[in-house]
TORTITI-514807 format. One record per residue (C-alpha): x negated, y, z negated. Coordinates in steps of 0.1 Angstrom, whole numbers, plus 2048, in hexadecimal, padded with zeros to 3 digits. Layout:
BEGIN
+-----+-----+-----+
|   x |   y |   z |
+-----+-----+-----+
|   X |   Y |   Z |
...
+-----+-----+-----+
This chain:
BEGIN
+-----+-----+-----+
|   x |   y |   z |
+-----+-----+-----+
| 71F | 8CD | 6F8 |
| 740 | 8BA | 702 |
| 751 | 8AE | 6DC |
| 73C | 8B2 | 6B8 |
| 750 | 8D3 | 6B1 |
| 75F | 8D3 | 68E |
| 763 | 8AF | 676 |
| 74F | 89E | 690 |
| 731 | 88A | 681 |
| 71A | 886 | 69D |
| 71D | 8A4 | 6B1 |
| 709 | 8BA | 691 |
| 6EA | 899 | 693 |
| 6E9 | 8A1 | 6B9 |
| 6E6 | 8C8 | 6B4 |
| 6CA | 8C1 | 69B |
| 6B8 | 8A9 | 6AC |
| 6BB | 8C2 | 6CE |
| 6AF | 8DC | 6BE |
| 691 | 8CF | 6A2 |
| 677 | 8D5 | 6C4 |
| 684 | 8FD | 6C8 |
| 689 | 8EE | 6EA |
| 6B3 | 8EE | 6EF |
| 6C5 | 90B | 6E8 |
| 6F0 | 905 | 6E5 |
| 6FE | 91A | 6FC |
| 721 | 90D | 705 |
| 73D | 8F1 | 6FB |
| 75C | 8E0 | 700 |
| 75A | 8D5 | 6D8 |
| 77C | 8C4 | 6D6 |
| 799 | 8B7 | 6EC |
| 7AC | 8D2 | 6DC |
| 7A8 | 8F3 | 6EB |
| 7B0 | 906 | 6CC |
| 796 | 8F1 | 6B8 |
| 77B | 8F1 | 6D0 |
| 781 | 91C | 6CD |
| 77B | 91B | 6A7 |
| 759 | 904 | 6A7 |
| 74B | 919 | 6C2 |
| 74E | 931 | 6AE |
| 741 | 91F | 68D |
| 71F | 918 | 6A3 |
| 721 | 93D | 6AA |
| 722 | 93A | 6CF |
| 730 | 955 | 6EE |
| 752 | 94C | 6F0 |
| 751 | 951 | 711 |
| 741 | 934 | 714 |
| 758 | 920 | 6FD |
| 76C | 90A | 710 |
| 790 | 8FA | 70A |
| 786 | 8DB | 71E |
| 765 | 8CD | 732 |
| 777 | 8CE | 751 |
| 776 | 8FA | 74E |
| 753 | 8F8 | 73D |
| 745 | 8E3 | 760 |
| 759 | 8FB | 776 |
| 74A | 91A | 75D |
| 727 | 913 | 75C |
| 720 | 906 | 77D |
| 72C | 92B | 785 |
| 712 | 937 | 770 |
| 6F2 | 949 | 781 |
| 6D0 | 933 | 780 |
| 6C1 | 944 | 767 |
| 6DE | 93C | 74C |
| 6EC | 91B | 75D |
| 6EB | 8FF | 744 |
| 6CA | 8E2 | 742 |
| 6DD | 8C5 | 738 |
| 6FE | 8BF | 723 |
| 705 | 8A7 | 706 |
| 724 | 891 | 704 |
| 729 | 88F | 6DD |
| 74F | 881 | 6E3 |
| 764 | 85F | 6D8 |
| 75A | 843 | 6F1 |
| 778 | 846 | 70E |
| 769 | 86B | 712 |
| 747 | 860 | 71B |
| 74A | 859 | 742 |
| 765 | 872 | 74C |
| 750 | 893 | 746 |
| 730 | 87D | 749 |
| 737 | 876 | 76E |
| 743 | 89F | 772 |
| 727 | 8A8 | 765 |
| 70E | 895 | 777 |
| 721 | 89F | 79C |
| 71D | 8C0 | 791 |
| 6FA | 8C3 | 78D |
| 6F5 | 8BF | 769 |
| 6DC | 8AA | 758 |
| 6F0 | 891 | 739 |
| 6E6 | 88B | 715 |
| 701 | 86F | 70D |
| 70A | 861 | 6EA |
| 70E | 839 | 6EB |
| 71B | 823 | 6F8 |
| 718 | 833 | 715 |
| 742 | 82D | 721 |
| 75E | 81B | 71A |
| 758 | 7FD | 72C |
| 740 | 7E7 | 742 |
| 750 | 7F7 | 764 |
| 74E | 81A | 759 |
| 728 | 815 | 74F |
| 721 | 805 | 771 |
| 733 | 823 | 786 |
| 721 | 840 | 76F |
| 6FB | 828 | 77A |
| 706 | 82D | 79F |
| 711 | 850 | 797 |
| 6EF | 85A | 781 |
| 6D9 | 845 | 79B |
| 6E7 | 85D | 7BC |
| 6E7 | 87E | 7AB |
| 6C1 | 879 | 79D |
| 6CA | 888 | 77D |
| 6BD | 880 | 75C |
| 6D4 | 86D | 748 |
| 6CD | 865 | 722 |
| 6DD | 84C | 70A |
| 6D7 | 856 | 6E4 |
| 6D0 | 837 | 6D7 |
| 6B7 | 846 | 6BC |
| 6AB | 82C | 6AA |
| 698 | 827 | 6C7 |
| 683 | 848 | 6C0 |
| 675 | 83C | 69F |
| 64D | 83A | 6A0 |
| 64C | 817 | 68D |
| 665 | 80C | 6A6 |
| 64E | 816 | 6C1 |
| 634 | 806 | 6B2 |
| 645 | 7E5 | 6AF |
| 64F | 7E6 | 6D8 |
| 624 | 7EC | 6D9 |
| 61A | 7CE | 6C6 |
| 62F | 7B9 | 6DC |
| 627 | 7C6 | 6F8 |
| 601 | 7C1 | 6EE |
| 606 | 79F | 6EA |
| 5FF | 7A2 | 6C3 |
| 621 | 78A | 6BC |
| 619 | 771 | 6DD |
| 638 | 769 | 6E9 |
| 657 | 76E | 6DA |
| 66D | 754 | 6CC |
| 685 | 761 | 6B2 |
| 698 | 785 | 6B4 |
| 6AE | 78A | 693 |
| 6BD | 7AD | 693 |
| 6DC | 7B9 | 67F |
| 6F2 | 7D8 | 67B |
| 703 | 7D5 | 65B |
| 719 | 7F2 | 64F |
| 739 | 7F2 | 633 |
| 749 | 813 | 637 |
| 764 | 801 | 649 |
| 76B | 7E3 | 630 |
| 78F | 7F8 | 628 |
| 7AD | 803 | 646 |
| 79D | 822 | 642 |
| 7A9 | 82F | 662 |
| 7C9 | 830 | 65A |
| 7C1 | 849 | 640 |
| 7B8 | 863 | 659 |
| 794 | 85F | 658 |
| 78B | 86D | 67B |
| 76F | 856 | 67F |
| 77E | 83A | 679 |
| 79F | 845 | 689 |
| 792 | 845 | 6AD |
| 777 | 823 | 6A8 |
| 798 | 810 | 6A0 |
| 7A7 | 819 | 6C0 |
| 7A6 | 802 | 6DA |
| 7AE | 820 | 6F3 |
| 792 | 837 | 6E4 |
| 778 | 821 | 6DD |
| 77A | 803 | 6F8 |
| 779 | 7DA | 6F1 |
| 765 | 7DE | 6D1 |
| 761 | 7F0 | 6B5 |
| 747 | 7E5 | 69E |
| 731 | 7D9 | 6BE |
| 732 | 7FE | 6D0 |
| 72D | 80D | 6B1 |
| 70E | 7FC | 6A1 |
| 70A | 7DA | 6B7 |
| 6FD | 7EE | 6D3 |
| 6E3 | 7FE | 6BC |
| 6D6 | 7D8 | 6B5 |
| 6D6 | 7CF | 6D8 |
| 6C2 | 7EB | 6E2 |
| 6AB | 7E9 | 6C5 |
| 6A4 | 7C2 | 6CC |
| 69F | 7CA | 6F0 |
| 68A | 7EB | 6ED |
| 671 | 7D6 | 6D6 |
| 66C | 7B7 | 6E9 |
| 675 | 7C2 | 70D |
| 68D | 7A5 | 70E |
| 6B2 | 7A3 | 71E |
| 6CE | 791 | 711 |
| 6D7 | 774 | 72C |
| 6EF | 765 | 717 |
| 705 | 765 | 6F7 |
| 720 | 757 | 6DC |
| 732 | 76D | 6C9 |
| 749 | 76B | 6AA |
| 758 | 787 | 6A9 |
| 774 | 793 | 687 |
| 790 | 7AA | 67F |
| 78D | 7A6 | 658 |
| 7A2 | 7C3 | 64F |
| 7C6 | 7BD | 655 |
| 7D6 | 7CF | 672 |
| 7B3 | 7DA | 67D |
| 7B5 | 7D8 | 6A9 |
| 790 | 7D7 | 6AE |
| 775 | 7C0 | 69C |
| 762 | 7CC | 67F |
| 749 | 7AB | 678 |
| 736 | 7A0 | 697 |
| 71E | 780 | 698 |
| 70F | 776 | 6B8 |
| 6F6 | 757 | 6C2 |
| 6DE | 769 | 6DE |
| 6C9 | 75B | 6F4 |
| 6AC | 777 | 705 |
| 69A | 773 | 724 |
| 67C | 759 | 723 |
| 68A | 743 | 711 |
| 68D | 756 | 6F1 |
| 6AE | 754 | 6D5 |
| 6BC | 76B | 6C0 |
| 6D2 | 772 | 6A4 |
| 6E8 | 790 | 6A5 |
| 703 | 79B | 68B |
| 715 | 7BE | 68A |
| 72D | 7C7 | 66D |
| 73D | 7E6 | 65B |
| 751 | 7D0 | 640 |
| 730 | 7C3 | 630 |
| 737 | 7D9 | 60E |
| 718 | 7EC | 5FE |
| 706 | 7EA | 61F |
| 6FE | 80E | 630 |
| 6EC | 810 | 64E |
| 6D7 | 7EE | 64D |
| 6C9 | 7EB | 671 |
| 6AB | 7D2 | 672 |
| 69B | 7BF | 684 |
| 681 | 7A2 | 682 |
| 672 | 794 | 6A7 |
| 65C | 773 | 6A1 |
| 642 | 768 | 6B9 |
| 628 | 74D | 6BC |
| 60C | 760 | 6AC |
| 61C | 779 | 693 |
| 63D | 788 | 68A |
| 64C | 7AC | 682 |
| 669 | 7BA | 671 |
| 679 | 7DE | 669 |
| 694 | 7EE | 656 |
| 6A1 | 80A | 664 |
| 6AA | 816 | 63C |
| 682 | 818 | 63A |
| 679 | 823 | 65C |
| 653 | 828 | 652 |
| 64B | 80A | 64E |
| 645 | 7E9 | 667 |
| 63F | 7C8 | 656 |
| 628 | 7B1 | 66B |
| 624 | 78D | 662 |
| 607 | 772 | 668 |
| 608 | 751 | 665 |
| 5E7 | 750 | 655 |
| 5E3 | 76D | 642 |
| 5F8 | 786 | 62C |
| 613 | 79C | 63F |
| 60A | 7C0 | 641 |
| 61F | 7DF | 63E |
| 615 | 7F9 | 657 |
| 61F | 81D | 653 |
| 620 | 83B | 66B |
| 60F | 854 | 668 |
| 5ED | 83E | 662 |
| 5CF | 83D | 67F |
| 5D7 | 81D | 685 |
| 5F5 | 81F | 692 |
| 5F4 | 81F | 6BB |
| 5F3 | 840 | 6CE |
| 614 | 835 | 6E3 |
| 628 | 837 | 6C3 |
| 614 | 851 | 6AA |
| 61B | 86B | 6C5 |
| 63F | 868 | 6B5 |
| 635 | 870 | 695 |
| 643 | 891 | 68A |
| 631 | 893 | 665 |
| 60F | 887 | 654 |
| 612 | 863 | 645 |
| 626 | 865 | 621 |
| 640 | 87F | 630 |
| 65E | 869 | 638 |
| 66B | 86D | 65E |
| 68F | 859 | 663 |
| 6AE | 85C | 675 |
| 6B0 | 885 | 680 |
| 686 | 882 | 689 |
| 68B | 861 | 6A2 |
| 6AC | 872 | 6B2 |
| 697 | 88D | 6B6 |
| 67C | 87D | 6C7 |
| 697 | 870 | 6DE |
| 69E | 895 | 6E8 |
| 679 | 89D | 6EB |
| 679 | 887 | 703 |
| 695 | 88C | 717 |
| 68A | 8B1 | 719 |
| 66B | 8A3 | 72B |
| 680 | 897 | 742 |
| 698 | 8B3 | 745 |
| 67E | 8CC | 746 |
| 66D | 8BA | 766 |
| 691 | 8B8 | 773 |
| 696 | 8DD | 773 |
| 675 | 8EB | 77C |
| 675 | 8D4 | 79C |
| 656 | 8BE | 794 |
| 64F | 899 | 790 |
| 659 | 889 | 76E |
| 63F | 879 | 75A |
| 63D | 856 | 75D |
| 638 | 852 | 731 |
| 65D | 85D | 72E |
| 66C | 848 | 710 |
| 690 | 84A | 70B |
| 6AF | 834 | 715 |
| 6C0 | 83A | 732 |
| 6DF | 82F | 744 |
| 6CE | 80D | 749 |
| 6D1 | 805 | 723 |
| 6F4 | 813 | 725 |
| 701 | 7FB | 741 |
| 6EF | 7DC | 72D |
| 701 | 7E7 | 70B |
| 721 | 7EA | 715 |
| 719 | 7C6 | 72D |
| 70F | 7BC | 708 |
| 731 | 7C6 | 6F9 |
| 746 | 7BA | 717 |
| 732 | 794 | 713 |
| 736 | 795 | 6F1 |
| 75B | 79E | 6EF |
| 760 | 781 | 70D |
| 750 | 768 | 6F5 |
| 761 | 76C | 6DB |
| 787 | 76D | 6EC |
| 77C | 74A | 6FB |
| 774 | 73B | 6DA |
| 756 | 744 | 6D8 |
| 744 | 737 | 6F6 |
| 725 | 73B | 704 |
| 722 | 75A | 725 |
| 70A | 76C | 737 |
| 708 | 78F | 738 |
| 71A | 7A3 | 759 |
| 703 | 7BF | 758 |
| 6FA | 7C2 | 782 |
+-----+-----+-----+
C-alpha cells in the first residue's frame, strides 16, 4: 500500500475491503510521505519492517528485488490525488499490477499518459469506484441492459454531502486540508471527490457517455480555492439528458448518492443510504421495490450478494466486491492464463472519462457556463 498509514480515512476501507475474501494479505508500504510516519503505521498494521518503506520510490526498487515466491500481486495507491500517477506509472513499468483510489490522477493529461502506460505493460489496472460493486446497482445496469426501461430519456443523479459547509480546512482537518488544495487535489474539489462517483454511477447503469455539458460550478465558503456546490446540464449519448449536481455545503446531508434513469417503458431509482433496495416504476401499474437477496433478482448481480435477504450489505460489502473482482483478474495475471471475460470492475477507461468529466466541467463553468464536449480521446 502506497499512503492510508496513520489519520488517513480511506486507506483502513481499502485494507478491509482487500482482505473480507481471505484473498490479499498486506505485506509492505510506503504509508506516508513522511518517512518517520510511514515507520510507525507499519508498525501499527504489524508488518516486517524491513519491508516498511520511507518512500514508494525504495519500496518499487525493494520489492521488485524480492524472489518470485514473495514478490508482490498488485499494489494499492490509497494517497491524496497529485500522488496517484507518479508511483502509479513506477509501478506499472515495474511489473506490478495497480489497485488505484479515484480519480484516477490529477488531471485529464496524466489520465491519458497512465491509459497508454496501463494499455503497453498489459497489467491490470483497477479504479475503486465502489459504488459500482453494489448488487442492486448491478441489477439496475441488467434491467437496462434487458430492455426492461426501453430507451432511456432522463438520467438524474446527485452527490450531496455537508461536511464541508464550514472552512474546515483551515482547522487542520487532514481531509479537508489536502481537497482544498488546488496543488493536491487538481481543478476541482467537490467534482473529484464525489462528482466522479455520479458520473460513473449514471454511466455504469445505463451504458451511456457524456457528449456534452453545462456546469455551474460555486465556492460558497469564503476563501475556499476549489468549488464545493456543482450543478451541471448533461447530455448522454443517444440523445439522452441529464441532471447532475455534486455538493458538500448542503447541511444535514451525509452521503446521498442516487440516482433515477427514466426510459420509454419504465423507470428506476436508488439511494446509495439504502443500498438494498431498487425502486422500479410503470406507467401503468404500482412501482415495486426489489431487494437483494430475493430469487428474483438476476444471476449477473445476485452473484454479488454477500448475505441472505434481510442482512444489510452497504458500503465495505460493494468495495469488496470490487476487490473480488480485481483478484480475478490479478490472479489470471500472475498464474499466466487467460482472464475471464465476466470481469466487472472499472478500469483506467472510467478513470480517463472522469477526470475528461472534471476537466469539461471545470471549462464550462470558467466560460460562463457554456455548453462543451468532453476531451476524453
Amino acid at each position: 500500500m502506497i499512503g492510508g498509514g496513520r489519520g488517513a480515512f480511506i486507506g483502513a476501507v481499502h485494507r478491509l475491503a482487500a482482505a473480507m475474501d481471505g484473498k490479499a494479505e498486506l505485506v509492505a508500504g510506503a504509508f506516508s510521505s513522511d518517512p518517520a510516519r510511514s515507520k510507525a503505521s507499519g508498525a501499527d498494521l504489524l508488518l516486517d519492517p524491513a519491508r516498511v518503506y520511507g518512500t514508494y520510490a525504495e519500496m518499487v526498487k525493494g520489492e521488485a528485488a524480492m524472489p518470485p515466491e514473495r514478490r508482490l500481486d498488485f499494489v494499492v495507491i490509497a494517497t491524496p490525488n497529485h500522488e496517484h500517477f507518479p508511483p502509479a506509472k513506477l509501478f506499472l513499468e515495474a511489473g506490478f499490477n495497480v489497485v488505484c483510489d479515484k480519480p484516477v490522477t490529477l488531471n485529464l493529461p496524466e489520465a491519458k499518459r497512465l491509459r497508454a502506460i496501463v494499455r503497453k505493460t498489459r497489467k491490470v489496472f483497477v479504479l475503486t469506484h465502489n459504488y459500482t460493486g453494489n448488487v442492486m446497482v448491478k441489477q439496475a445496469r441488467r434491467l437496462v441492459q434487458s430492455g426492461r426501461l426501453g430507451k432511456i430519456r432522463k438520467i438524474v443523479v446527485e452527490y450531496p454531502q455537508g461536511w464541508l459547509s464550514t472552512p474546515l480546512e483551515t482547522t487542520g482537518h487532514k481531509q479537508a486540508v489536502w481537497r482544498a488544495d488546488p496543488k493536491r487535489s487538481g481543478a476541482a474539489n467537490c467534482l473529484g471527490d464525489v462528482g466522479t462517483h455520479a458520473e460513473n454511477l449514471a454511466r455504469t447503469i445505463t451504458g451511456l457517455r457524456i457528449e456534452s455539458l453545462c456546469a455551474d460550478l460555486t465556492s460558497f465558503v469564503t476563501g475556499r480555492k476549489l468549488e464545493d456546490d456543482a450543478n451541471i446540464l448533461v447530455r448522454f449519448q443517444e440523445g439522452a439528458k441529464g441532471v447532475l449536481h455534486a455538493s458538500q455545503i448542503s447541511v444535514g446531508e451525509e452521503n446521498n448518492l442516487n440516482i433515477r434513469v427514466y426510459g420509454t417503458k419504465a423507470g428506476i431509482e436508488w439511494h446509495q443510504e439504502r443500498p438494498d433496495e431498487l425502486v422500479v416504476k410503470f406507467p401503468d401499474r404500482p412501482r415495486q421495490i426489489w431487494r437483494r437477496g430475493n430469487p428474483y433478482i438476476d444471476a449477473s448481480a445476485g452473484r454479488f450478494a454477500r448475505v441472505p435477504a434481510g442482512h444489510p450489505e452497504g458500503y465495505l460489502e460493494a468495495f469488496g466486491n470490487v476487490y473480488r473482482e480485481a483478484f480475478r483478474a490479478i490472479a489470471a495475471e500472475v498464474g499466466n492464463r487467460p482472464q475471464p471475460k465476466d470481469l466487472d470492475f472499472p478500469t483506467i477507461d472510467d478513470g480517463v472519462e472522469g477526470m475528461a468529466f472534471i476537466e469539461a466541467a471545470v471549462r464550462s463553468s470558467r466560460n460562463g457556463s457554456r455548453w462543451v464536449r468532453l476531451r476524453r480521446e
